[in-house]
C-alpha positions in Angstrom: 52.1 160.2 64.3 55.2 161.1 62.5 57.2 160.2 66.0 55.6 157.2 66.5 56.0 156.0 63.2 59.9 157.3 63.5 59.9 155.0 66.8 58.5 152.1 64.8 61.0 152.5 62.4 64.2 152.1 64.6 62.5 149.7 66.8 61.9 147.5 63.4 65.7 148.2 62.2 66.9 146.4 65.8 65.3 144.0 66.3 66.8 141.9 63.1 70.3 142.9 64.9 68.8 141.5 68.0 68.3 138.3 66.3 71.6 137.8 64.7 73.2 138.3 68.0 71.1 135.8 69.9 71.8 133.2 67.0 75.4 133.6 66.8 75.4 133.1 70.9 74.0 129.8 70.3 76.1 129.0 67.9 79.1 129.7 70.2 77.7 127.7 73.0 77.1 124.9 70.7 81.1 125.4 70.0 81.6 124.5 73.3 79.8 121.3 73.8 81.2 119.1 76.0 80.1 115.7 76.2 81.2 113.2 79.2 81.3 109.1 78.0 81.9 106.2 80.4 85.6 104.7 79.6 85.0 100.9 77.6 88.2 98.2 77.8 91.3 98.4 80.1 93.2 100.7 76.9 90.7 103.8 76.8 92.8 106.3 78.5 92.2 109.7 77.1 95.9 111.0 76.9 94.8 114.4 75.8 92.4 115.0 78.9 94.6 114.1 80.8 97.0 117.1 79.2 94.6 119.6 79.3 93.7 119.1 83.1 97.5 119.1 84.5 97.1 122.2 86.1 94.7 120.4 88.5 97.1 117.9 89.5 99.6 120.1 90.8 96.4 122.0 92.2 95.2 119.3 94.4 98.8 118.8 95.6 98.8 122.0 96.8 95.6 121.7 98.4 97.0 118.6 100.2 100.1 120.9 101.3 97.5 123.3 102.7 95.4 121.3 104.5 98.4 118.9 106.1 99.7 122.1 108.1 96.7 124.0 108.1 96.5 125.3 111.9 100.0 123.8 112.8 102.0 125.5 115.2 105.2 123.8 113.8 104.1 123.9 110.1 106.6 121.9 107.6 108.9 121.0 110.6 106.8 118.2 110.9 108.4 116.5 107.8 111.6 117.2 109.7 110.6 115.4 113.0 108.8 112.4 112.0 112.0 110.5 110.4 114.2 112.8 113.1 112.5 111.1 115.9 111.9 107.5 114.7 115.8 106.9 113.6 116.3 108.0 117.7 114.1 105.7 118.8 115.3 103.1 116.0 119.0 103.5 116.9 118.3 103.1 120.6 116.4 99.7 120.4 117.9 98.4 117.1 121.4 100.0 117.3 122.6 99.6 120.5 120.4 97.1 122.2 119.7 94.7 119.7 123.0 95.3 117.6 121.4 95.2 114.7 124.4 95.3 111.8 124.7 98.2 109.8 127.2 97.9 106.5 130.1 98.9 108.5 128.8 102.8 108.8 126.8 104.4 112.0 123.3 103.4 112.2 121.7 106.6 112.7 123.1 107.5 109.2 122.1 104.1 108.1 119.0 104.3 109.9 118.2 107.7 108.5 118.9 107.3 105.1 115.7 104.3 104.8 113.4 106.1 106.9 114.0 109.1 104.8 112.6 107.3 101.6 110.4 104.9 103.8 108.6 107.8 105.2 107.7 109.4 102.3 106.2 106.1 100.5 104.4 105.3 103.6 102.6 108.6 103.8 101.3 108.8 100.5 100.3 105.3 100.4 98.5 106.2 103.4 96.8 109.0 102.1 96.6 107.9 98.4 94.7 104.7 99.1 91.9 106.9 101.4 91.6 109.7 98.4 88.9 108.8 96.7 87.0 108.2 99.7 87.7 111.3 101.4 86.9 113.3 98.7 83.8 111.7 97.4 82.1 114.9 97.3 84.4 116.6 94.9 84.7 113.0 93.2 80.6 112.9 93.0 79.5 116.6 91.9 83.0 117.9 89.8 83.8 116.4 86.5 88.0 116.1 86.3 90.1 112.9 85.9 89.5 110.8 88.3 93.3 108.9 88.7 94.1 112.9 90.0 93.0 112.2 93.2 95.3 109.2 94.3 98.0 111.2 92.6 98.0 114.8 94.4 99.6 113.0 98.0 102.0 111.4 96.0 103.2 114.5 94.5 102.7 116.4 97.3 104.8 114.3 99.8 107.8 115.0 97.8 108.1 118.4 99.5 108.0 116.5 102.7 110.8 114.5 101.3 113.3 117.4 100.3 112.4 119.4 103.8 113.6 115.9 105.6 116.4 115.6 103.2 118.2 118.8 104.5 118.7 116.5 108.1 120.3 114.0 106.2 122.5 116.3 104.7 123.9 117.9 108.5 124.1 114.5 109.4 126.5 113.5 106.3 128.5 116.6 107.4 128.5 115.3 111.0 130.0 111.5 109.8 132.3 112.9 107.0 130.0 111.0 104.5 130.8 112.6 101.0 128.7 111.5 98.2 130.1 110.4 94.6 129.2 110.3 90.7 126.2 108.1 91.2 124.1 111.1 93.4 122.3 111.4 89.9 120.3 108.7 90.1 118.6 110.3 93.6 116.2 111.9 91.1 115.6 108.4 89.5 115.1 106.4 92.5 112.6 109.1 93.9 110.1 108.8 90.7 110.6 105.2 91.5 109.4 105.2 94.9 106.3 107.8 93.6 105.2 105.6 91.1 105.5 102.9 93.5 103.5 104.6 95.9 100.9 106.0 92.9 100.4 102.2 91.4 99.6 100.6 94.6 97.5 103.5 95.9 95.8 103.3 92.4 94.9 99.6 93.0 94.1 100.3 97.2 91.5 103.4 96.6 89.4 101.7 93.8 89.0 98.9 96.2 88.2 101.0 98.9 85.2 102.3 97.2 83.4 99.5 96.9 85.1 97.5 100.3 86.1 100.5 103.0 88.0 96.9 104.5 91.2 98.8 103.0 90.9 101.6 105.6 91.6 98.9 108.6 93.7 96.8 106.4 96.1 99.5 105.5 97.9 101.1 108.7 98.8 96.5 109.1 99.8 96.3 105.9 102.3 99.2 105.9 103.4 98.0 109.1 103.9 94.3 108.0 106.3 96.2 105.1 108.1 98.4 106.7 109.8 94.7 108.8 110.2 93.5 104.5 112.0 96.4 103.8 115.8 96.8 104.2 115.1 100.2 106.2 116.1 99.2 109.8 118.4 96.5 108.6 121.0 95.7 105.4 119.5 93.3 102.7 122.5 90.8 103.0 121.2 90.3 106.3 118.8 87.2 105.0 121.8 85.2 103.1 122.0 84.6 99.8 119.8 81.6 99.8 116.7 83.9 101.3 118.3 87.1 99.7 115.8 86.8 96.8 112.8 86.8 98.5 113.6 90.5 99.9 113.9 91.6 96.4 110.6 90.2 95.3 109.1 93.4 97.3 110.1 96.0 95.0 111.6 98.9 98.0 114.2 96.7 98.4 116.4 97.4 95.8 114.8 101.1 96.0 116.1 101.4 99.7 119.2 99.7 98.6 120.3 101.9 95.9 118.7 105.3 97.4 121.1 104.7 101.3 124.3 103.9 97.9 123.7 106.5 96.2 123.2 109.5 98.7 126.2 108.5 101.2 128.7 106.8 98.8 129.7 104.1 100.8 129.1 100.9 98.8 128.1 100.8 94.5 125.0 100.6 93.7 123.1 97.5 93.1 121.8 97.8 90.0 120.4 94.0 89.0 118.2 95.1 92.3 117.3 98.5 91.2 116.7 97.0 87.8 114.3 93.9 89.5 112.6 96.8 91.6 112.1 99.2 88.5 110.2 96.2 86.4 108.0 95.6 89.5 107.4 98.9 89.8 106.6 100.0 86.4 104.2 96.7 86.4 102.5 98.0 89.4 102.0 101.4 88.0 100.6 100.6 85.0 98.4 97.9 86.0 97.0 100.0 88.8 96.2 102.7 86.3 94.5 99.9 84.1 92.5 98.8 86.9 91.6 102.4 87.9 90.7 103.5 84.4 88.6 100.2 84.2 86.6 100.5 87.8 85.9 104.6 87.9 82.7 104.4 86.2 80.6 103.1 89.3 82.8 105.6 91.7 80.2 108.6 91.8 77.5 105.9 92.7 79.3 104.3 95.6 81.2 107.1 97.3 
């Protein structure tokens, strides 16, 4: 009896313990509470979310990378070969059969220098309109910021970018083409053309949740722009009494100042960089707005 009542005795002085832990558990979880709110008005952007899940971003870049050249025999070289190939085929037809001008310097320099930028906005337009989409499962069953998605191929095709840049590079070598002072605005101009690419993707892939009509539209539509951009031809090609309509489209003075500032040739225009930098930044923005304001009903139509 004297054991059992020993037994009883310890068994009574745990199980208060036992209690406290179990209460300050719950009181730890309850610490952790996080609750999830639809976004209200165009303005509710939770800045601090966004903070706290940047490691993501540059996650689902990655993941973009991965999957691009997953199983590729020639890996990254395809970032090489794409513009390579197409300013070949562009100086054949457009160089020396249609005599297309080219500023007074060779076109496959000239060529090169717009497909290099061209490229890169295409392809994650192309990919940053179809990302919600085409990830509706992570976008239905994982809770994260939503205007991620339509970011990661942005970010991510800026390593495509630098890998093409290095052809552009041998080629100024080839042509004697020296760059000068204004090579620091490269940086600029590429956030330009990514936020570019962002805003309108922004706008593309919350339409194309609710009308997949973008996914036929698109591969037109970047066509169509490629012809309204100065990338195959110079922008003083239309006159000065059309001239203004080319700058309306906002890779014109991006194009422009990005072929200026990497070979040195000509100044750069800066009232069109400026006109393309306010079109821009009202793209971006707006297309976040509009993003922001439309996510709520993208779990339920994906």
């Amino acid at each position: 009896m004297k054991d059992f009542d020993c037994i009883n005795e310890e068994s009574n002085r745990i199980r208060p313990t036992k209690k406290k832990n179990v209460f300050s558990m719950t009181e730890n979880i309850t610490d952790y509470e996080l609750v999830i709110r639809p976004k209200y008005g165009f303005l509710d952007i939770n800045w601090q979310e966004l903070k706290e899940y940047r490691e993501l971003l540059f996650f689902l870049a990655l993941r973009e990378l991965k999957i691009r050249y997953k199983q590729t025999i020639m890996g990254a070289s395809w970032a090489l070969l794409q513009p390579f190939f197409t300013m070949i085929v562009f100086t054949l037809i457009f160089g020396r059969l249609a005599k297309m001008p080219s500023e007074g310097i060779p076109y496959p320099i000239f060529s090169y220098s717009g497909l290099l930028l061209w490229t890169y906005f295409s392809n994650a337009l192309s990919q940053s309109s179809n990302s919600l989409v085409t990830n509706a499962n992570l976008l239905s069953k994982v809770y994260m910021p939503r205007i991620f998605i339509p970011t990661a191929p942005c970010l991510a095709g800026i390593v495509d970018y630098t890998i093409a840049l290095s052809i552009l590079a041998l080629m100024m070598l080839y042509y004697r083409f020296v760059p000068n002072i204004t090579i620091v605005l490269l940086p600029v101009i590429v956030l330009m053309t990514f936020l570019l690419a962002s805003g309108i993707g922004y706008w593309l892939s919350s339409i194309c949740v609710k009308y997949r009509d973008v996914i036929f539209v698109l591969p037109f539509f970047i066509q169509l722009l490629m012809f309204l951009s100065p990338v195959i031809y110079p922008a003083n090609i239309a006159g000065k009494n059309l001239q203004f309509l080319l700058y309306l489209n906002p890779l014109t003075g991006i194009i422009n100042a990005h072929r200026a500032c990497i070979l040195g040739y000509t100044s750069v225009d800066f009232v069109g960089l400026g006109i393309s930098a306010v079109l821009t930044i009202v793209i971006f923005v707006s297309g976040i707005l509009y993003l922001k304001h439309t996510e709520k009903y993208f779990a339920d139509l994906v």
